[in-house]
KOLDREN-458617 format. One record per atom (N, C-alpha, C): residue in three letters; atom name; x, y, z. Coordinates in pm, 1 decimal. Atoms other than C-alpha are relative to their C-alpha. Example, Ala and Ser with C-alpha at 12.3 -4.5 7.8 and 13.67 -1.06 7.14 Angstrom:
REC, type, atom, X, Y, Z
REC, ALA, N, 89.0, -119.0, 0.0;
REC, ALA, CA, 1230.0, -450.0, 780.0;
REC, ALA, C, 90.0, 120.0, 0.0;
REC, SER, N, -82.0, -119.0, -6.0;
REC, SER, CA, 1367.0, -106.0, 714.0;
REC, SER, C, -77.0, 109.0, 73.0;
This chain:
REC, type, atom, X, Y, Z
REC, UNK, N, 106.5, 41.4, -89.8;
REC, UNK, CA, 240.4, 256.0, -1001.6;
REC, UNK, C, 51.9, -9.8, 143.8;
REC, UNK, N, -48.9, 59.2, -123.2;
REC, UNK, CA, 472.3, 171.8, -692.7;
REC, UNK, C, -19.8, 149.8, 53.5;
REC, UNK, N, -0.3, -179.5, -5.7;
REC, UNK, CA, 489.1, 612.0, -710.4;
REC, UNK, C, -141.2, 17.4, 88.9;
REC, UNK, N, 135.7, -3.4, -59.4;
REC, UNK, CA, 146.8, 608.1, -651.4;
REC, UNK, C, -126.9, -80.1, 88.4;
REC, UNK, N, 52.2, 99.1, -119.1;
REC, UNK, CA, 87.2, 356.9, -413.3;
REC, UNK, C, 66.0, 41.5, 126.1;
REC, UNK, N, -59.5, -55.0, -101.4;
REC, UNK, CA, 363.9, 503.9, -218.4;
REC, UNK, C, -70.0, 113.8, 42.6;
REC, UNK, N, 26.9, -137.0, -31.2;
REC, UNK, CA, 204.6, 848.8, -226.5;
REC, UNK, C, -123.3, -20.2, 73.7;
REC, UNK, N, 143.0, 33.3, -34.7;
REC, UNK, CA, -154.4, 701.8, -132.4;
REC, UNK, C, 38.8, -35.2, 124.8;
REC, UNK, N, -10.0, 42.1, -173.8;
REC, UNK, CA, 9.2, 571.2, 210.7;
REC, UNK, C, 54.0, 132.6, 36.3;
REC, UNK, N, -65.3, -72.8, -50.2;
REC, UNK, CA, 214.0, 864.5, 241.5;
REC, UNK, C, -122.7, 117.8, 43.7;
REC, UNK, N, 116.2, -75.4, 19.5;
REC, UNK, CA, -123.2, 1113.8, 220.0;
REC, UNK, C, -60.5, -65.0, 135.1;
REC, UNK, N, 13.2, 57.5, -108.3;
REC, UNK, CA, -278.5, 873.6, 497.9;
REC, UNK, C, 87.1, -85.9, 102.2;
REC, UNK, N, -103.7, 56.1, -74.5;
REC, UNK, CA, -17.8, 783.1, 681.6;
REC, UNK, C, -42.9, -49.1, 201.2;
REC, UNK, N, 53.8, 31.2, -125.9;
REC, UNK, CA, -105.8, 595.8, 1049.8;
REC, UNK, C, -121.6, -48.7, -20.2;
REC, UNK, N, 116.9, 46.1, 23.8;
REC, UNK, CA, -389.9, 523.6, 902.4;
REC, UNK, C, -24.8, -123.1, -117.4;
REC, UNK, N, 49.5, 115.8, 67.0;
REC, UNK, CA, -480.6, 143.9, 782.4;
REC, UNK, C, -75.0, 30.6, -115.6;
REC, UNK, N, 84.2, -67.0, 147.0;
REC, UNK, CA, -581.4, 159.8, 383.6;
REC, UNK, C, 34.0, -188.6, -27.8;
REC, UNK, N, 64.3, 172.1, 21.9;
REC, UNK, CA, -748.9, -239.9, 298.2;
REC, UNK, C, 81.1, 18.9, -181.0;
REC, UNK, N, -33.9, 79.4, 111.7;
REC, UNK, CA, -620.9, -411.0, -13.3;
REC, UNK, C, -108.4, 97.2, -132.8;
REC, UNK, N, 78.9, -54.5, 85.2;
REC, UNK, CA, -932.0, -292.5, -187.7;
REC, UNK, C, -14.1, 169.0, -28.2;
REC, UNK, N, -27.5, -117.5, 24.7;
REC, UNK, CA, -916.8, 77.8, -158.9;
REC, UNK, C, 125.0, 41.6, 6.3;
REC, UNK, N, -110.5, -8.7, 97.5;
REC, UNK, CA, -543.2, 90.7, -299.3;
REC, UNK, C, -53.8, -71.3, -141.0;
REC, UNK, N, 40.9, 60.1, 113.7;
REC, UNK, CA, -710.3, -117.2, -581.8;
REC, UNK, C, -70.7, 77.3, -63.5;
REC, UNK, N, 92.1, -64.8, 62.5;
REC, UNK, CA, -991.3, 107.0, -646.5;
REC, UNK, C, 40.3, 145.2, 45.4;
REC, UNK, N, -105.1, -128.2, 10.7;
REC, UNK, CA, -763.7, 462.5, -587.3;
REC, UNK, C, 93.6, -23.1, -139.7;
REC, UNK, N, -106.8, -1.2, 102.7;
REC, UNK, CA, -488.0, 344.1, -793.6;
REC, UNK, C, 3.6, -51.0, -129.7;
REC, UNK, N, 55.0, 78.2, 99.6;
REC, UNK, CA, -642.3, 85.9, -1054.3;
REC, UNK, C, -123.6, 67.8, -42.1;
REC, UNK, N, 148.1, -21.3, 49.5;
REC, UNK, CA, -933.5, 205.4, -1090.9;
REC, UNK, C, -135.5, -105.5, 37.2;
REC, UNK, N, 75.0, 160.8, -24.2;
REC, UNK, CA, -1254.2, -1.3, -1027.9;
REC, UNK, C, -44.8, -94.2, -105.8;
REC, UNK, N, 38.8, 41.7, 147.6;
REC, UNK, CA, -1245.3, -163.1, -1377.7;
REC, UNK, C, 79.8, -102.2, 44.8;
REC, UNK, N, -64.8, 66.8, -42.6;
REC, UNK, CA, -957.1, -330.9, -1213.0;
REC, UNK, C, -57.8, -157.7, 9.8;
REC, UNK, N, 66.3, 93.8, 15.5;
REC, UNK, CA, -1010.7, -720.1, -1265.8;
REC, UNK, C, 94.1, -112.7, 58.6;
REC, UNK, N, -99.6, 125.9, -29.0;
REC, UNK, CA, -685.8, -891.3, -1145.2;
REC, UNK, C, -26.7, 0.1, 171.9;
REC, UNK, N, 3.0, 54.8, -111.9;
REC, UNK, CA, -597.5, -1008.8, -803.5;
REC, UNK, C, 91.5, 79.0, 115.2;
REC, UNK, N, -69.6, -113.9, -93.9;
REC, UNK, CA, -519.1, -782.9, -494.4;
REC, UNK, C, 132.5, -89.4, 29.4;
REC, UNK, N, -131.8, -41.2, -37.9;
REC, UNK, CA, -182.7, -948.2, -443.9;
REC, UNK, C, 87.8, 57.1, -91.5;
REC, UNK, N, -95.2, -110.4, 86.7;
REC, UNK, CA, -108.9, -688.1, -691.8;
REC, UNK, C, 42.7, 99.1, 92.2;
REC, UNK, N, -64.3, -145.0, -167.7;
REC, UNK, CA, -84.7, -438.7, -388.6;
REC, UNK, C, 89.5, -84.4, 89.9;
REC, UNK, N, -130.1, 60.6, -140.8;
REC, UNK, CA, 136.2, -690.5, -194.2;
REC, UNK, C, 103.3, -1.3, -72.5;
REC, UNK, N, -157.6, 1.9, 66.8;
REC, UNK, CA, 391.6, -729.2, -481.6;
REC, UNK, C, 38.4, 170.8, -13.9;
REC, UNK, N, -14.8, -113.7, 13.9;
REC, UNK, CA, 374.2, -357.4, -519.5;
REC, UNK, C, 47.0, 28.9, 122.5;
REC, UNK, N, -95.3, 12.4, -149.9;
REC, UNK, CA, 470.9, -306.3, -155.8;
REC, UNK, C, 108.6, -65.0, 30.5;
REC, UNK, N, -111.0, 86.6, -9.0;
REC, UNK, CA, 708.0, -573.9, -141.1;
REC, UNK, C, 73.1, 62.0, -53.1;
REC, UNK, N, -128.8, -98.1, 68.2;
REC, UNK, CA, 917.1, -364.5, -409.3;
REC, UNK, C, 26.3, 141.8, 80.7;
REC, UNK, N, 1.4, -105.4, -58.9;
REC, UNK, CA, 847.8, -45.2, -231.7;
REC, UNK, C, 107.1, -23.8, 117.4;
REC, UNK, N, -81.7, 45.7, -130.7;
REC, UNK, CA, 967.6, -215.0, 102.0;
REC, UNK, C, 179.6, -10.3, -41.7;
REC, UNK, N, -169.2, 32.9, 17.9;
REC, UNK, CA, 1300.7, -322.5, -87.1;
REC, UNK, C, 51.5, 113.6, -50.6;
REC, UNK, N, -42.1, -99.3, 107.2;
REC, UNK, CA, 1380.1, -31.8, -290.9;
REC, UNK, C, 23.1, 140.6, 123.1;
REC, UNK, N, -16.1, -139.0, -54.2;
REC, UNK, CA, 1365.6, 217.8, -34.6;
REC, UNK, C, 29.0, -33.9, 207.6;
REC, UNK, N, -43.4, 24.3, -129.1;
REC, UNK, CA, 1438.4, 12.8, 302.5;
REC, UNK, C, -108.3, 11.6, 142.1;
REC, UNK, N, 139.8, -46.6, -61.3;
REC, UNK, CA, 1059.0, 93.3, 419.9;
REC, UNK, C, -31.3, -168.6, 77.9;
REC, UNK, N, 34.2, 127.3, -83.4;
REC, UNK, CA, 1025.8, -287.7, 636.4;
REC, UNK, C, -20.0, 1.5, 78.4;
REC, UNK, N, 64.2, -40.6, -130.6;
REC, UNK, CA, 947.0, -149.0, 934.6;
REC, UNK, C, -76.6, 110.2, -14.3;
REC, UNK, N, 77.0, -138.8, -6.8;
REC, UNK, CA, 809.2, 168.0, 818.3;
REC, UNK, C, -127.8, -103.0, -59.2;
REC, UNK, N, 136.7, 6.9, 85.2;
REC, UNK, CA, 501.4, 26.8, 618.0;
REC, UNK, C, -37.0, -188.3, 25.6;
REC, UNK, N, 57.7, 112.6, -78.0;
REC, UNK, CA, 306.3, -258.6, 824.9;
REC, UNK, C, -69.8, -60.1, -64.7;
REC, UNK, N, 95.0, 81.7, 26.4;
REC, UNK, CA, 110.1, -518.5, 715.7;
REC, UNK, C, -68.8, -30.5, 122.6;
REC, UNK, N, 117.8, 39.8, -87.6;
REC, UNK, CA, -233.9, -576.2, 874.4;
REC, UNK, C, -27.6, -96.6, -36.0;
REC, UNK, N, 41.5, 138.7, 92.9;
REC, UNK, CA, -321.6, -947.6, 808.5;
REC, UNK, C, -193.6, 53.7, 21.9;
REC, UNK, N, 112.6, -13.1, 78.5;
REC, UNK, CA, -653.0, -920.4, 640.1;
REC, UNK, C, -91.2, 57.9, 20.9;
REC, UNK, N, 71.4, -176.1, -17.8;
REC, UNK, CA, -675.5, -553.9, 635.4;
REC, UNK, C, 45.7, 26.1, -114.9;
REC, UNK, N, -65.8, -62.7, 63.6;
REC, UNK, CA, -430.8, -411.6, 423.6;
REC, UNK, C, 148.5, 10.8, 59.5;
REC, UNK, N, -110.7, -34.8, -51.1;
REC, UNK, CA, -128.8, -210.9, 509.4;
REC, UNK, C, -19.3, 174.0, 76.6;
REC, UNK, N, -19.4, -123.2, -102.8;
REC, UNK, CA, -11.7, 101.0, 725.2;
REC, UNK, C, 123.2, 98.3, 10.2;
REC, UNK, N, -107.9, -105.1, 9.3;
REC, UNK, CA, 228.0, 410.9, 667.0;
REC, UNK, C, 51.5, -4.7, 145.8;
REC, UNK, N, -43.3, -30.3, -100.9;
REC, UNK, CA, 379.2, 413.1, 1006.4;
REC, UNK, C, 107.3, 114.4, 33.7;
REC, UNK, N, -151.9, -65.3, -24.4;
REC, UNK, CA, 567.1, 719.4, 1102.7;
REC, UNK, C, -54.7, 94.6, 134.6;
REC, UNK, N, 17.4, -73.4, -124.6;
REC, UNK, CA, 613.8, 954.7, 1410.3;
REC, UNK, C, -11.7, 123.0, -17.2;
REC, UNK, N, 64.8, -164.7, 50.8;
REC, UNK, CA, 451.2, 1324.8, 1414.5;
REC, UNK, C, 36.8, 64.7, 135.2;
């Protein structure tokens, strides 16, 4: 899942993606638990690959691929 949470920012990248549409992309909308399933999922992403400046948090937006083109 972290695969495909990564790939969903990487696809829109610069571009702000809300809590809820990573939930309903990657979960599905059957999905019933609690969006800080996308923050612990990021949080690992962030550690695992050194992404803490690359991939922004918007407070109560979502998050943000940040990279330079």
């Amino acid at each position: 899942m972290e695969f495909d949470c990564l790939m969903m920012l990487v696809r829109n990248k610069n571009r702000a993606l809300t809590r809820s549409q990573l939930l309903g992309a990657l979960w599905g909308m059957e999905f019933e638990g609690e969006t800080r399933t996308v923050d612990a999922h990021i949080s690992r992403i962030r550690k695992k690959l050194g992404f803490e400046d690359v991939i922004k948090t918007l407070p109560r937006i979502g998050y943000r691929l940040e990279v330079e083109e």
